[in-house]
C-alpha positions as CSV (number, residue, x, y, z in Angstrom):
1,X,-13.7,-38.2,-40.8
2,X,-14.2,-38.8,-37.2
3,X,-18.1,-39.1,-37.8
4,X,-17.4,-41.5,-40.7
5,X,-15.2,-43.9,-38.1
6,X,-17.9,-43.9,-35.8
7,X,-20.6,-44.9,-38.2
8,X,-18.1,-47.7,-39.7
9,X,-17.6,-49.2,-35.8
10,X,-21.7,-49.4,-35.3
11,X,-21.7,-51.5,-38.9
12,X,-23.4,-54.9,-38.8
13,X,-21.8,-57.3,-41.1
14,X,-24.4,-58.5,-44.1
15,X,-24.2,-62.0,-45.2
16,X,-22.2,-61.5,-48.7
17,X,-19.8,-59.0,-47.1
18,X,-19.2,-61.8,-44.3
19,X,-19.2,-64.4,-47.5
20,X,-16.6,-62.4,-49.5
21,X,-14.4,-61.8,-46.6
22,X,-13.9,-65.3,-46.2
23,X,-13.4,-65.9,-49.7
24,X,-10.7,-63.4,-49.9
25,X,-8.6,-65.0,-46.3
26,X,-9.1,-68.4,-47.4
27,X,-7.0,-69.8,-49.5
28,X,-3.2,-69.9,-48.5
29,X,-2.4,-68.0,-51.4
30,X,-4.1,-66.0,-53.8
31,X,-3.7,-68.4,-56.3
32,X,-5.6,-71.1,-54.0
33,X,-8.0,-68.0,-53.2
34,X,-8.2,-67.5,-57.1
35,X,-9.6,-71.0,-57.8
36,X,-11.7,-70.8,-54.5
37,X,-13.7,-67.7,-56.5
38,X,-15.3,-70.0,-59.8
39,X,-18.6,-69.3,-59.9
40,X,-18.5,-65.9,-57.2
41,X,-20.6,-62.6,-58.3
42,X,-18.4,-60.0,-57.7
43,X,-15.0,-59.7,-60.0
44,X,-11.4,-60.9,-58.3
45,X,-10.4,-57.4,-58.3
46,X,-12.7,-57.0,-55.1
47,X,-11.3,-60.3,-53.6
48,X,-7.7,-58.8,-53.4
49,X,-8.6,-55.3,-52.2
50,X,-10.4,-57.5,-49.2
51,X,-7.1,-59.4,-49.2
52,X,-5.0,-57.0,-48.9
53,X,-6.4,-54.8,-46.5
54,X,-7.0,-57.7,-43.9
55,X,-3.0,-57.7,-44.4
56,X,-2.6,-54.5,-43.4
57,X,-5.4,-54.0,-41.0
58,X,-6.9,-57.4,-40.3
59,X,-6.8,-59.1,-36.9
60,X,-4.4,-62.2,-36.6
């Protein structure tokens, strides 16, 4: 576990996980986020996991 936490903090961000992440903090809401998404690859599932762990975890 402690290997896997050190691995995650060396991570460079990639374009479409930098893209998605600011697709899912967006909007006000996550129906405002919802409407942001017409047109996005992944499926809205994936947006509010993002969502809600940058409520839990994320940096304010």
């Amino acid at each position: 576990m402690l290997l896997v936490g050190w691995l995650a903090s060396l991570h460079v961000v990639w374009r479409d996980e930098a893209r998605a992440y600011a697709f899912a903090t967006g909007g006000a809401d996550v129906a405002e986020m919802w409407r942001a998404l017409r047109g996005e690859g992944h499926p809205p599932l994936w947006y509010l996991i993002l969502r809600g762990g940058h409520a839990l975890f994320g940096v304010r």
